[in-house]
C-alpha positions in Angstrom: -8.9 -6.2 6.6 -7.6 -4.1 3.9 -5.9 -0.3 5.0 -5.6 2.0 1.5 -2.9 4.2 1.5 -2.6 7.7 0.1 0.2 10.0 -0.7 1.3 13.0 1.3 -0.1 16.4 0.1 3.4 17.4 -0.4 3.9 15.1 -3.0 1.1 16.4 -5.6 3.4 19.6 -5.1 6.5 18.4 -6.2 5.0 16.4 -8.8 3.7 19.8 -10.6 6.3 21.7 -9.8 8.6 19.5 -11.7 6.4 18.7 -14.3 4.5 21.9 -15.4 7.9 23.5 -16.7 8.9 20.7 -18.1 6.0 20.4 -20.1 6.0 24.4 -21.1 9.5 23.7 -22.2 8.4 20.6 -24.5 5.5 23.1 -25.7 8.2 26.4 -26.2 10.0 23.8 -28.4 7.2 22.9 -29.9 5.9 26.3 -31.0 9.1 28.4 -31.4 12.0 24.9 -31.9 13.8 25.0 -34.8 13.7 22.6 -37.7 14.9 19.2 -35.9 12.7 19.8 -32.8 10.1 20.0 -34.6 10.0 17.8 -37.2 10.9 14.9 -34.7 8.3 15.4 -32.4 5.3 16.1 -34.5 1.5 16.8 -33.4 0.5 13.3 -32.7 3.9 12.9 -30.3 3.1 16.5 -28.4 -0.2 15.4 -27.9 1.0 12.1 -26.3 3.5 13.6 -24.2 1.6 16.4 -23.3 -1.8 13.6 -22.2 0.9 11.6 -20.2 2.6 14.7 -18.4 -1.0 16.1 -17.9 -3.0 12.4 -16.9 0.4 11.8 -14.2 -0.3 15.0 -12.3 -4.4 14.5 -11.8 -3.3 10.8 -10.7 -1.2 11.9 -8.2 -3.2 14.7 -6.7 -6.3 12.1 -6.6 -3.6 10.3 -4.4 -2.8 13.5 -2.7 -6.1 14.4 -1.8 -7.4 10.9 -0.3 -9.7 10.4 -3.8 -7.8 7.6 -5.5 -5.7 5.3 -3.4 -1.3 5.0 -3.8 -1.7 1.1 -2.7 -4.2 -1.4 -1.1 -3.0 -3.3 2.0 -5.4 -6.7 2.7 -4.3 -8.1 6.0 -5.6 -11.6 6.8 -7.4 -12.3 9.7 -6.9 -14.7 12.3 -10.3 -16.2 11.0 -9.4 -16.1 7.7 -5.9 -17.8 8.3 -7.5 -21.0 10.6 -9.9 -21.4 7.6 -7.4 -22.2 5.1 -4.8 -24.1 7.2 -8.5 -26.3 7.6 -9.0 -26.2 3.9 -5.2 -27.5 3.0 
């Protein structure tokens, strides 16, 4: 038997409300940041950060909403345990 588990609704909330500002912080530095800022992160790292920040929320509203399962649980039968205390 296998149960799949999915995350509260409240959770796809948090998750965006801690991660949208931090991303429009990352993309203020980006845009306006001064010298250093700048220079470190570069266009290929803002992309990155900015796929990673973007890819985590979808995930976890797909969890939020019941689309993607958090974690599978597989329970073993009775049937299932009997056949492999036979088999060893």
């Amino acid at each position: 038997m296998t149960q799949k588990v999915f995350l509260p609704k409240w959770m796809g909330w948090f998750t965006t409300i801690i991660i949208v500002p931090l991303w429009l912080w990352i993309t203020y530095e980006y845009v306006f940041g001064v010298g250093a800022a700048r220079e470190e992160l570069g266009l290929v790292g803002y992309l990155i950060i900015s796929f990673v920040l973007i890819i985590s929320v979808v995930i976890t509203w797909l969890m939020a909403l019941g689309k993607l399962p958090a974690y599978i649980i597989k329970e073993k039968n009775e049937k299932e345990e009997n056949q492999q205390n036979i088999k060893s």
